[in-house]
C-alpha positions as a Markdown table, in Angstrom:
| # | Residue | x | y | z |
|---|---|---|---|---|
| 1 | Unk | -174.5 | 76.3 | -64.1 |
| 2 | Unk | -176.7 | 73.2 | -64.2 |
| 3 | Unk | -174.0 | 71.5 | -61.6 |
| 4 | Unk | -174.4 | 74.5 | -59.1 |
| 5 | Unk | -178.0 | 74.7 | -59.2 |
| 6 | Unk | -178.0 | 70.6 | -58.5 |
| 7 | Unk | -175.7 | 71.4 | -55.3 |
| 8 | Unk | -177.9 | 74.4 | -53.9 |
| 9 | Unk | -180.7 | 72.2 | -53.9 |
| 10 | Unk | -179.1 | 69.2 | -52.3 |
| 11 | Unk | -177.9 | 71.2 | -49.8 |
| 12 | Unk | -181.3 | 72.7 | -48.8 |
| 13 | Unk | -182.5 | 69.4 | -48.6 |
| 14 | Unk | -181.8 | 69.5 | -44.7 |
| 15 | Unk | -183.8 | 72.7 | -44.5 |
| 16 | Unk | -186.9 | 71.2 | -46.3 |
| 17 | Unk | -186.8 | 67.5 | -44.4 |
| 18 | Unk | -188.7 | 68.9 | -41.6 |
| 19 | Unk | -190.8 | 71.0 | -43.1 |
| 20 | Unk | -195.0 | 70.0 | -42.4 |
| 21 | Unk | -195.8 | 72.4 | -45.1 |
| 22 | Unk | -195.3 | 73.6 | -48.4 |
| 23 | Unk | -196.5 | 76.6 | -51.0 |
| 24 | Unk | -195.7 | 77.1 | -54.2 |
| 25 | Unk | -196.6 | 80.0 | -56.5 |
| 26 | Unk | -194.5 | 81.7 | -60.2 |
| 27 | Unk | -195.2 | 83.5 | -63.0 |
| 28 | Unk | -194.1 | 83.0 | -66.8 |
| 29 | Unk | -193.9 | 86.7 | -68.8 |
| 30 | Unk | -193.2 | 86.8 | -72.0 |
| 31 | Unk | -192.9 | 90.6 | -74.1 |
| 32 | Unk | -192.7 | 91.9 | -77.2 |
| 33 | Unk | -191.3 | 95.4 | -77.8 |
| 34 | Unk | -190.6 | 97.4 | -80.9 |
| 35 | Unk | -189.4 | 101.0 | -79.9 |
| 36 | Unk | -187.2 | 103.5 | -80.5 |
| 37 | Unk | -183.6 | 102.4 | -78.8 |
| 38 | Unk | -182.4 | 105.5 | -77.3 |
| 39 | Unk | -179.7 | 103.3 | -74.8 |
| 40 | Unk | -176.6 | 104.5 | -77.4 |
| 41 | Unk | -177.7 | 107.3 | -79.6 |
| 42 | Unk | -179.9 | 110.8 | -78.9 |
| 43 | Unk | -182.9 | 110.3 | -80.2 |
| 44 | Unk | -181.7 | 111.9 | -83.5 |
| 45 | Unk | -179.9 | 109.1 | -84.5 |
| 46 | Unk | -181.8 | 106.4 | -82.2 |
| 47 | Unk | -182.8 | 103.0 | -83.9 |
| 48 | Unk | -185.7 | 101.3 | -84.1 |
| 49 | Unk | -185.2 | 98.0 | -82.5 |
| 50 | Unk | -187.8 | 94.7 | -82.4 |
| 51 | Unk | -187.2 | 92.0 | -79.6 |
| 52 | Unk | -189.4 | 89.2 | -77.3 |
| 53 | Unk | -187.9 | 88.4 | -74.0 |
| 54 | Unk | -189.4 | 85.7 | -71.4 |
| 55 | Unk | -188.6 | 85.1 | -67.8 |
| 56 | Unk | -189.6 | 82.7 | -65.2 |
| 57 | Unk | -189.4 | 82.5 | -61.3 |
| 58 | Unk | -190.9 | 80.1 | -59.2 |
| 59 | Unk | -191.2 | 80.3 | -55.2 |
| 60 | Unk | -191.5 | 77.7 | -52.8 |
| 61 | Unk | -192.5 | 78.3 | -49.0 |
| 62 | Unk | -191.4 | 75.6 | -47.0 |
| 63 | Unk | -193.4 | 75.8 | -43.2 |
| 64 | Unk | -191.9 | 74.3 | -39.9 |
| 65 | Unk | -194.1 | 76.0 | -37.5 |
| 66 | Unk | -195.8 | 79.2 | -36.4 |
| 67 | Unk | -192.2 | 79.7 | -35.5 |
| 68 | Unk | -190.0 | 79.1 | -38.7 |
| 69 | Unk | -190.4 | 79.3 | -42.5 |
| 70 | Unk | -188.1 | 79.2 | -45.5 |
| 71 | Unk | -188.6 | 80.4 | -48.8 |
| 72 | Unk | -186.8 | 80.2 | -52.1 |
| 73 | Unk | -187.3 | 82.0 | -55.3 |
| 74 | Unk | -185.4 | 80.7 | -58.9 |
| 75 | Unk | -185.6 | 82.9 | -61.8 |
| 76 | Unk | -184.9 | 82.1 | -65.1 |
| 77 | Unk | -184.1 | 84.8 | -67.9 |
| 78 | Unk | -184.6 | 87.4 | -68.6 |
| 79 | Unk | -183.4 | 85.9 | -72.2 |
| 80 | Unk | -183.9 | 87.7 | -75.3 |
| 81 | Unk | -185.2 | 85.3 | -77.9 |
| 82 | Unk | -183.0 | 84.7 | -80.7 |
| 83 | Unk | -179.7 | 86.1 | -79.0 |
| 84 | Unk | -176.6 | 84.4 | -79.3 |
| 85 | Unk | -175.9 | 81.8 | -76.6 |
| 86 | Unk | -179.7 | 81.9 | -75.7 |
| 87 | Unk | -180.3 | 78.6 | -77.8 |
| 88 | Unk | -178.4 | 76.1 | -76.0 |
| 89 | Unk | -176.6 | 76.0 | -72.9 |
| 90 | Unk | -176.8 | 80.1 | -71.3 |
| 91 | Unk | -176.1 | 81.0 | -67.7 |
| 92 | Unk | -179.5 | 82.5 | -67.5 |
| 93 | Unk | -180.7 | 80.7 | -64.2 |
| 94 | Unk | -180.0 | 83.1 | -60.6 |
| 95 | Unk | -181.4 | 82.8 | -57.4 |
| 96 | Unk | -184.0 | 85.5 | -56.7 |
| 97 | Unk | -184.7 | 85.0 | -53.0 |
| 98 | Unk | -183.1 | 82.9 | -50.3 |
| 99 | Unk | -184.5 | 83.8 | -46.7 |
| 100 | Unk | -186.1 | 82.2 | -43.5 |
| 101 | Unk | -188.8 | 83.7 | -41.5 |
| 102 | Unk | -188.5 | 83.8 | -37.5 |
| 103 | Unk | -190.9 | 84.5 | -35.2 |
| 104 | Unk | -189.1 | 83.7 | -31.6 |
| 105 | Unk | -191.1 | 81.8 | -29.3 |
| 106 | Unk | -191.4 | 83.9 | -26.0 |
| 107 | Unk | -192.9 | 87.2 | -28.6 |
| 108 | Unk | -195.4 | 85.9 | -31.9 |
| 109 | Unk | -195.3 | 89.5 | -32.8 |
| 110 | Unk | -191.5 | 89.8 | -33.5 |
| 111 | Unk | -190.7 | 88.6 | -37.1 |
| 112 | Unk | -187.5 | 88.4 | -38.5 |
| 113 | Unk | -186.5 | 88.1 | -42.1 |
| 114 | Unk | -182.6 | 86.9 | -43.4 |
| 115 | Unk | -181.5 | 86.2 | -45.9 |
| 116 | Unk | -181.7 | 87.4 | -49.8 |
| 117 | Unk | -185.2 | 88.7 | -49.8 |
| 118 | Unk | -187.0 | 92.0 | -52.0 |
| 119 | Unk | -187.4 | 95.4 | -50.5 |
| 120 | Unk | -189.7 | 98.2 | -51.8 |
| 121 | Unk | -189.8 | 101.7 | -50.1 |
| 122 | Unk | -193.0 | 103.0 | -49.3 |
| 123 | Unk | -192.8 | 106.0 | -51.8 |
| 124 | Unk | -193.5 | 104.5 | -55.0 |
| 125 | Unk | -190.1 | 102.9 | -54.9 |
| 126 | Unk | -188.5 | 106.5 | -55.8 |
| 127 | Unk | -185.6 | 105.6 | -53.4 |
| 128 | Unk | -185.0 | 101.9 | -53.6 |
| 129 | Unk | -186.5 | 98.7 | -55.1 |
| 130 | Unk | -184.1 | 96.0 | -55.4 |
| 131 | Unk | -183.2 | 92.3 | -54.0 |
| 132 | Unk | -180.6 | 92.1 | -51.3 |
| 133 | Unk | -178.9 | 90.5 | -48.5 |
| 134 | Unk | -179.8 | 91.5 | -45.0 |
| 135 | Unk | -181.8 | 91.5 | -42.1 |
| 136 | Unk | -185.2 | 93.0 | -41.3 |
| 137 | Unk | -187.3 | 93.3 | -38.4 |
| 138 | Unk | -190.9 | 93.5 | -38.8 |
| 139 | Unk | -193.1 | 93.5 | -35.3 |
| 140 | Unk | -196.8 | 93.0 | -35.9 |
| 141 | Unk | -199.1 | 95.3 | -34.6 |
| 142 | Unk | -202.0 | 96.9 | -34.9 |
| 143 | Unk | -202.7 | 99.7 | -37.1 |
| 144 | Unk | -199.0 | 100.1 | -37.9 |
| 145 | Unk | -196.7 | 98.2 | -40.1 |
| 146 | Unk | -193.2 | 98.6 | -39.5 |
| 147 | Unk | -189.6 | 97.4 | -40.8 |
| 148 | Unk | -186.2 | 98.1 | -40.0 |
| 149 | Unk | -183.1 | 96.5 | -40.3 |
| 150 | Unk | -180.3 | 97.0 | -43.0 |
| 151 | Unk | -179.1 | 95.5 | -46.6 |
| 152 | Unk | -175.7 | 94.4 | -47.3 |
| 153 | Unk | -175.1 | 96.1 | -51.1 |
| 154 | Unk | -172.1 | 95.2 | -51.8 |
| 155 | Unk | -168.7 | 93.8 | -49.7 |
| 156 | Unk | -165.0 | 94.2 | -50.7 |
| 157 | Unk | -164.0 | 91.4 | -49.4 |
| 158 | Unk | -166.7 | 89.2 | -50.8 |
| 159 | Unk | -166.3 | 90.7 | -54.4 |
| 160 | Unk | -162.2 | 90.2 | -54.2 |
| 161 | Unk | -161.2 | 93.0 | -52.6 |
| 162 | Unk | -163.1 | 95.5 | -54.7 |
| 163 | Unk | -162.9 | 97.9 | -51.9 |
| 164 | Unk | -166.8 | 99.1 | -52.1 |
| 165 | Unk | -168.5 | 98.1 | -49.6 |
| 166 | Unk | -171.7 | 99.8 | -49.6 |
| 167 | Unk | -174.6 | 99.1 | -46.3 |
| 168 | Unk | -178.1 | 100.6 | -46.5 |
| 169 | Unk | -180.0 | 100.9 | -43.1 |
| 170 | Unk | -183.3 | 101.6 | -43.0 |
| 171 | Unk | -186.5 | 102.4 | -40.6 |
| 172 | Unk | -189.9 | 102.7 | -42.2 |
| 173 | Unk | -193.5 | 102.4 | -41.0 |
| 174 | Unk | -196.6 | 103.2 | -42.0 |
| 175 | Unk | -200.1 | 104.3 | -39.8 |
| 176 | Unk | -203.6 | 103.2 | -40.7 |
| 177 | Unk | -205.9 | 105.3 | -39.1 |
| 178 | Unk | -209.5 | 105.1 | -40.4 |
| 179 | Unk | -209.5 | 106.0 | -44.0 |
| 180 | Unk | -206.2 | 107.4 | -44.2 |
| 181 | Unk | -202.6 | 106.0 | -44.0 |
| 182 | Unk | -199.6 | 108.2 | -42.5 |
| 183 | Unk | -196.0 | 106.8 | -43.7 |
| 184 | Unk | -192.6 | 107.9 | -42.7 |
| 185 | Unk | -189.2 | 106.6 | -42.9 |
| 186 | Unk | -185.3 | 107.2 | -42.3 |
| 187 | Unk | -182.5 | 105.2 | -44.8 |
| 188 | Unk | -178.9 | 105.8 | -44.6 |
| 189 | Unk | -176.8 | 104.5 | -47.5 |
| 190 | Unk | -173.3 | 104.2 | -46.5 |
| 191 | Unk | -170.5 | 103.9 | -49.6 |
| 192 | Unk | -167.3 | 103.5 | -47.9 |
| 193 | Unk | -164.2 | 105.5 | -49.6 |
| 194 | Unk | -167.4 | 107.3 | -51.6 |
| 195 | Unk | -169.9 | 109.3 | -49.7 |
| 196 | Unk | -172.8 | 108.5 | -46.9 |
| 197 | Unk | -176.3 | 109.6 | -48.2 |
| 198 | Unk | -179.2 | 110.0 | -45.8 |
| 199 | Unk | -182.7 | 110.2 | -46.7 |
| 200 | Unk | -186.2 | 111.3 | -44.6 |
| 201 | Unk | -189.4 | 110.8 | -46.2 |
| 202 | Unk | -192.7 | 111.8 | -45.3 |
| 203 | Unk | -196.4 | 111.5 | -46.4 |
| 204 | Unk | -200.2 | 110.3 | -46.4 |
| 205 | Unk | -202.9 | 109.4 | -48.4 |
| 206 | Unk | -206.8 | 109.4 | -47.6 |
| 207 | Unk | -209.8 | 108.0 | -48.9 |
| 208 | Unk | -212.9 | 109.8 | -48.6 |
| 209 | Unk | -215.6 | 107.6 | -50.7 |
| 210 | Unk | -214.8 | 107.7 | -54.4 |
| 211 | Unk | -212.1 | 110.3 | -54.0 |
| 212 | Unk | -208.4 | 109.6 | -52.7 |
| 213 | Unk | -205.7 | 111.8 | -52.8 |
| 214 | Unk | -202.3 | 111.9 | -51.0 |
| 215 | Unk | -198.8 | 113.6 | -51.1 |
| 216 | Unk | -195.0 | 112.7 | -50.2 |
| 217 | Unk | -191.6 | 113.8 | -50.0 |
| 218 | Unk | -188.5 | 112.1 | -50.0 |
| 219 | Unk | -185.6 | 114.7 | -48.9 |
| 220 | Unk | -181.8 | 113.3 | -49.3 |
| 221 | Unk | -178.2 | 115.5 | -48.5 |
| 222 | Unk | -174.9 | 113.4 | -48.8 |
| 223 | Unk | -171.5 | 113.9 | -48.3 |
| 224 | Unk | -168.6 | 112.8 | -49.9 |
| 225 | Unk | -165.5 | 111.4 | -48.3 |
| 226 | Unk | -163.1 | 113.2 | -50.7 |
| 227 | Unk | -161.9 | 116.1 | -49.7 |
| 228 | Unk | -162.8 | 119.2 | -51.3 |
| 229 | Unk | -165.9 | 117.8 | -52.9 |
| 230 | Unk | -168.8 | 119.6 | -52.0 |
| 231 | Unk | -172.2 | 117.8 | -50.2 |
| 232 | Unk | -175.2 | 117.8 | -52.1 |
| 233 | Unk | -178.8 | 117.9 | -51.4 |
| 234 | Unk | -182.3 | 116.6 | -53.5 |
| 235 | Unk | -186.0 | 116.6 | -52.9 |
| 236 | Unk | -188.5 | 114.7 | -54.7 |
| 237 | Unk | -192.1 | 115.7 | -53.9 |
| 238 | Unk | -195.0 | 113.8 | -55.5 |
| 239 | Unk | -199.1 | 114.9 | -54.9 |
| 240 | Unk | -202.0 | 113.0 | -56.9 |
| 241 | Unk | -205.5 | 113.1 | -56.4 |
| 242 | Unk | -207.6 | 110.3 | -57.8 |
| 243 | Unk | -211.6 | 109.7 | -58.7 |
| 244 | Unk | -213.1 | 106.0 | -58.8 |
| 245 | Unk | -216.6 | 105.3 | -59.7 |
| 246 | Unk | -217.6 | 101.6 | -61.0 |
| 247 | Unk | -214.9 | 100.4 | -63.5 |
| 248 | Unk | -213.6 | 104.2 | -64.4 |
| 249 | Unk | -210.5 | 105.4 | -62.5 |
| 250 | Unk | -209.0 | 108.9 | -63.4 |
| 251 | Unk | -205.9 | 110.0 | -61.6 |
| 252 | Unk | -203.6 | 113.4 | -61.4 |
| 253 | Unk | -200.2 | 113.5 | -60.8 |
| 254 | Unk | -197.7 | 116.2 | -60.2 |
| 255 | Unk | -193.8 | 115.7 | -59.2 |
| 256 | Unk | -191.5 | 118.0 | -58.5 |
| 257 | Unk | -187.7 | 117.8 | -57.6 |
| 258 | Unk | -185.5 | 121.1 | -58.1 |
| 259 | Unk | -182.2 | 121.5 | -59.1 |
| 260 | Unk | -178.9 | 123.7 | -58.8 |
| 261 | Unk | -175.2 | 123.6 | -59.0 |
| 262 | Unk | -175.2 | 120.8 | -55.3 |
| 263 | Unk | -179.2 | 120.0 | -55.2 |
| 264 | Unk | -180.5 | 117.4 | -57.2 |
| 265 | Unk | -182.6 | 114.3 | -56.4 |
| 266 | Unk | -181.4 | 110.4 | -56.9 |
| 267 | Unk | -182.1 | 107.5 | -55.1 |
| 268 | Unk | -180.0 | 103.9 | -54.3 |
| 269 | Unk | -181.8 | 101.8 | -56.4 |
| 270 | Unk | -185.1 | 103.0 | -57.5 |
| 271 | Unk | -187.7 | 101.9 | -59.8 |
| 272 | Unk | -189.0 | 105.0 | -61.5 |
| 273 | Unk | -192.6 | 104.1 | -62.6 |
| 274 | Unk | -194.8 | 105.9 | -60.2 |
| 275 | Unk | -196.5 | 108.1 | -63.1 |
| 276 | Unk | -197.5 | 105.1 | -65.2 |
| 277 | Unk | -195.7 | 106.5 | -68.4 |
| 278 | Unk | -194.6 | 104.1 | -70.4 |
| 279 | Unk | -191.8 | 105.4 | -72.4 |
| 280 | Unk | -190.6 | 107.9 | -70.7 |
| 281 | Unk | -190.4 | 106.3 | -67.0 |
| 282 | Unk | -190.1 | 102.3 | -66.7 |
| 283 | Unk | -193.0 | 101.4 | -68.2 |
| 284 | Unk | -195.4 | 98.4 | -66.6 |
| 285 | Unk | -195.9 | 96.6 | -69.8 |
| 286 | Unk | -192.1 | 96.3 | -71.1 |
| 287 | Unk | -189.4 | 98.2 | -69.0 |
| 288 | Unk | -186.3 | 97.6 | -70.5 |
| 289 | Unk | -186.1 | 101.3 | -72.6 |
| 290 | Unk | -186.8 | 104.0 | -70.1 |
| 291 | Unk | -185.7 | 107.4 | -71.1 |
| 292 | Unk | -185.2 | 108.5 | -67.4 |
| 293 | Unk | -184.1 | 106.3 | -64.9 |
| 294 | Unk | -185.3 | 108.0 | -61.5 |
| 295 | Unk | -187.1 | 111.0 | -60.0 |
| 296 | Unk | -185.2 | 114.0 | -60.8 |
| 297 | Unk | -181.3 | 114.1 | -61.4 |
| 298 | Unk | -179.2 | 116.6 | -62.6 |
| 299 | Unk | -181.4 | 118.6 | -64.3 |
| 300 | Unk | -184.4 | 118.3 | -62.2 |
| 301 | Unk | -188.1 | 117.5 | -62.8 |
| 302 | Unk | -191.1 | 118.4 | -63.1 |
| 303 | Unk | -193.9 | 116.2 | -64.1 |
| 304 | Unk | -197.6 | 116.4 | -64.8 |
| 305 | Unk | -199.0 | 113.0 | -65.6 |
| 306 | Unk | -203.0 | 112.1 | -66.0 |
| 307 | Unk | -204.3 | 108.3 | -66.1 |
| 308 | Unk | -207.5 | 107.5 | -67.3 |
| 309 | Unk | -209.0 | 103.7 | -67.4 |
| 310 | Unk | -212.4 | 101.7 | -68.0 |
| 311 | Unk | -212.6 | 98.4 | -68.0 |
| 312 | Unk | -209.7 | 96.9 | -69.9 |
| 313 | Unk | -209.1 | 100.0 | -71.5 |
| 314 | Unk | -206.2 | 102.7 | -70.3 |
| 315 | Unk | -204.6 | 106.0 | -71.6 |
| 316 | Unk | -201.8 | 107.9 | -70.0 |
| 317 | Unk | -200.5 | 111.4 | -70.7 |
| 318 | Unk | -197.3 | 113.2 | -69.2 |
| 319 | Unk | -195.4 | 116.3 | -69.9 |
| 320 | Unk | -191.8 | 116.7 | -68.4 |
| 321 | Unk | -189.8 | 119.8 | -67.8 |
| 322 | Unk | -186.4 | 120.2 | -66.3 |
| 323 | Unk | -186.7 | 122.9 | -63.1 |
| 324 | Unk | -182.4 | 123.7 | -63.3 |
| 325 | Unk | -182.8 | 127.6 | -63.5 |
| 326 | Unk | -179.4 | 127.7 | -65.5 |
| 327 | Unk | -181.3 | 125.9 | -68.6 |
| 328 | Unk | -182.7 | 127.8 | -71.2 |
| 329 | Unk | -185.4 | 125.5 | -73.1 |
| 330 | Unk | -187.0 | 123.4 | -70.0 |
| 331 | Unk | -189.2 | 121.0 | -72.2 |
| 332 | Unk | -188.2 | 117.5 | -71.8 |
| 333 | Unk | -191.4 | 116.2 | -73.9 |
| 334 | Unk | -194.4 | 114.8 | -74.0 |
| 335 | Unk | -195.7 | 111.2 | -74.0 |
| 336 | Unk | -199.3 | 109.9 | -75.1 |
| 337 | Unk | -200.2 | 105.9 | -74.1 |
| 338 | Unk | -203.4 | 104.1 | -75.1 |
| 339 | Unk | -203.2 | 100.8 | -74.2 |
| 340 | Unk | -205.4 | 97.4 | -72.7 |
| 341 | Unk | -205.5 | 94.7 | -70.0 |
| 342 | Unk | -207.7 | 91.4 | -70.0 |
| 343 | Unk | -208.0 | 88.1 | -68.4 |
| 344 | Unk | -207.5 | 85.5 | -71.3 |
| 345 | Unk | -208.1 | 82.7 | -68.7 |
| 346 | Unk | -208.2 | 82.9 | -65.2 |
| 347 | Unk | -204.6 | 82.9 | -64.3 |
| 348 | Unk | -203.5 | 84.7 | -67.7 |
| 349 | Unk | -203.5 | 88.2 | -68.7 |
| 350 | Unk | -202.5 | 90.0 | -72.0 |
| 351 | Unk | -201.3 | 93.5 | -71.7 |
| 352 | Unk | -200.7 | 96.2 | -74.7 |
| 353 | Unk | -199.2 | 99.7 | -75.2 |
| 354 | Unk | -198.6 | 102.1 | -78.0 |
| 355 | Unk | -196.7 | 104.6 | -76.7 |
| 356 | Unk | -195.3 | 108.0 | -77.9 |
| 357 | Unk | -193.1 | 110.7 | -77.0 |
| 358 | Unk | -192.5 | 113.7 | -78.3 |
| 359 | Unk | -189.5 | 115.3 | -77.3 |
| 360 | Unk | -189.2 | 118.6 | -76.0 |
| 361 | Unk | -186.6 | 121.3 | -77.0 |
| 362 | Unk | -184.2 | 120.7 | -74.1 |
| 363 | Unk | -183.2 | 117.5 | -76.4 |
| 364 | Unk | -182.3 | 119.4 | -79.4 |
| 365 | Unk | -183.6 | 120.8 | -82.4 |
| 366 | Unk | -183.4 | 117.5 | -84.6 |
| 367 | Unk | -184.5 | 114.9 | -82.3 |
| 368 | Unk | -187.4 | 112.5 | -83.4 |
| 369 | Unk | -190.6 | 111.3 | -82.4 |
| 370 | Unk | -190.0 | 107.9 | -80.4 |
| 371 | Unk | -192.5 | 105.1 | -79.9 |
| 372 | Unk | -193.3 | 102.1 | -78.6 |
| 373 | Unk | -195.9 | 99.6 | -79.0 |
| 374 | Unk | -195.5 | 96.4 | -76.9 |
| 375 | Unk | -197.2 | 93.3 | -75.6 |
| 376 | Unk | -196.7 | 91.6 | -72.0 |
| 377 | Unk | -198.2 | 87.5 | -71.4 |
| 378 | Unk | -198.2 | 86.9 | -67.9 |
| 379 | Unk | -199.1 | 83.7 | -66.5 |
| 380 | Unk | -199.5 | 83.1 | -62.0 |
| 381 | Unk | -199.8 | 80.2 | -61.2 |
């Protein structure tokens, strides 16, 4: 691994010769969680499990012109501390982000991005939130920001003939206007020999003084390529309103997605942590033990989450319910958090979280109390 790394740098050695100038900004995170593992058991019969993880990445922006700029990202980890292999030589290093900005010189408002580069949707990443290959188009103007282009997710023939080749297009944009921001945008997930997915998303948000509130939807139908399969359809709908006065913040939440025997709500690759839940959802502090993966699913959801901070200081509360009509007991559970996070330095901040949840009958009679309580140091720099 050492040897490959070596030879990607050499060979961007070319790109970086002519380059006038250069940026460079990372992060070091280390965690420790001990929580209720609920990956391989029902909470019934989960474990309680301890770990620390760490993980760097590192950026460097290399800058030709108004014209041209290159950046690469380098991760290392994550690596749990203490696993076997992690103490001596372990493939843990990857390359996060490869990509050049353009910016052609008869237009300086049309930018282009290639190359291995992140990509967040503009609906609390309830549809995708991932690195990829591709190409995006992003034209500056005023008031609006807007991207389009499309991400190569996976190739047969690069992957051996694996016979998946899966290609997400996408148009977003969203509209300042004052004090509020209108957002919209189309993504077509194509899965060849599987089905084609197509998603339209809507919504806004406004600011009026110390009050903001705003509301979305994200709508998705597919088709499969199989014959006799039937399509299927989703809807994930999210409102919040939101009070902030000096250092105290309180926010409401509601999401809704229903479901049936063909309508139920998933996205390509999302990152389910709009609600700020830390157990339940991917929590911000340590995300590696989420009890739902996305917005929705199967049985459907319906959330109500409230998020109260001062200072350093936050608490969050949620209570889930399936919305399938077909199920009898609807409660999913409820989660408490009370947590805290400060500025140890300048460039460091420690972050903790006791979280629990409290499952709800449509888990079972037996099923336990989980928990979590974990720690997150971050250092930018």
């Amino acid at each position: 691994m050492k040897k490959g790394l070596i030879v990607v740098l050499m060979a961007l050695i070319p790109f970086w010769a002519g380059a006038t100038e250069f940026s460079f900004k990372g992060e070091m995170r280390t965690r420790m969680s001990a929580f209720t593992d609920t990956e391989e058991a029902g909470l019934e019969e989960a474990a309680e499990i301890s770990k620390i993880d760490s993980r760097i990445r590192f950026y460097t922006k290399a800058l030709y012109s108004d014209a041209a700029a290159f950046t690469l990202g380098i991760e290392i980890g994550d690596f749990d501390w203490g696993r076997e292999g992690h103490n001596k030589d372990e493939k843990i290093v990857e390359v996060k982000h490869v990509y050049m900005d353009l910016t052609p010189d008869f237009s300086a408002s049309m930018k282009f991005r290639l190359g291995l580069q992140g990509y967040k949707d503009l609906f609390g990443q309830a549809v995708f939130d991932e690195d990829a290959a591709g190409l995006l188009f992003m034209p500056e103007m005023e008031n609006v920001d807007l991207r389009t282009g499309f991400f190569i997710l996976s190739d047969d023939e690069a992957k051996g003939n694996a016979d998946n080749s899966r290609t997400l297009a996408l148009m977003d944009a969203a509209l300042k206007s004052g004090s509020s921001t209108w957002k919209g945008a189309l993504y077509y997930d194509y899965y060849r020999h599987e089905a084609a997915t197509l998603y339209l998303a809507g919504g806004g948000d406004f600011q009026l003084d110390s009050l903001g509130f705003g509301a979305q939807a994200v709508y998705m139908t597919r088709s499969f390529h199989e014959e006799g399969l039937d399509n299927i359809s989703g809807l994930f709908a999210h409102l919040y309103t939101r009070f902030k006065k000096d250092k105290f913040t309180v926010q409401a939440q509601l999401g809704y997605s229903p479901a049936g025997e063909n309508g139920y709500f998933e996205g390509i690759e999302e990152y389910a942590d709009l609600y700020g839940l830390e157990y339940a959802y991917k929590g911000s502090v340590y995300d590696g033990q989420n009890l739902l993966s996305g917005y929705g699913g199967e049985m459907g959801q319906m959330v109500l989450a409230l998020n109260l901070t001062y200072d350093f200081l936050f608490a969050n509360a949620g209570i889930i319910r399936a919305t399938h009509e077909d199920l009898e007991e609807k409660a999913l559970g409820t989660e408490f958090d009370l947590g805290f996070k400060t500025s140890l330095t300048k460039k460091v901040d420690f972050t903790g979280v006791y979280a629990l949840f409290m499952p709800g009958k449509a888990f079972g009679e037996n099923d336990k109390t989980a928990h979590e309580l974990a720690t997150q140091l971050k250092f930018k720099f």
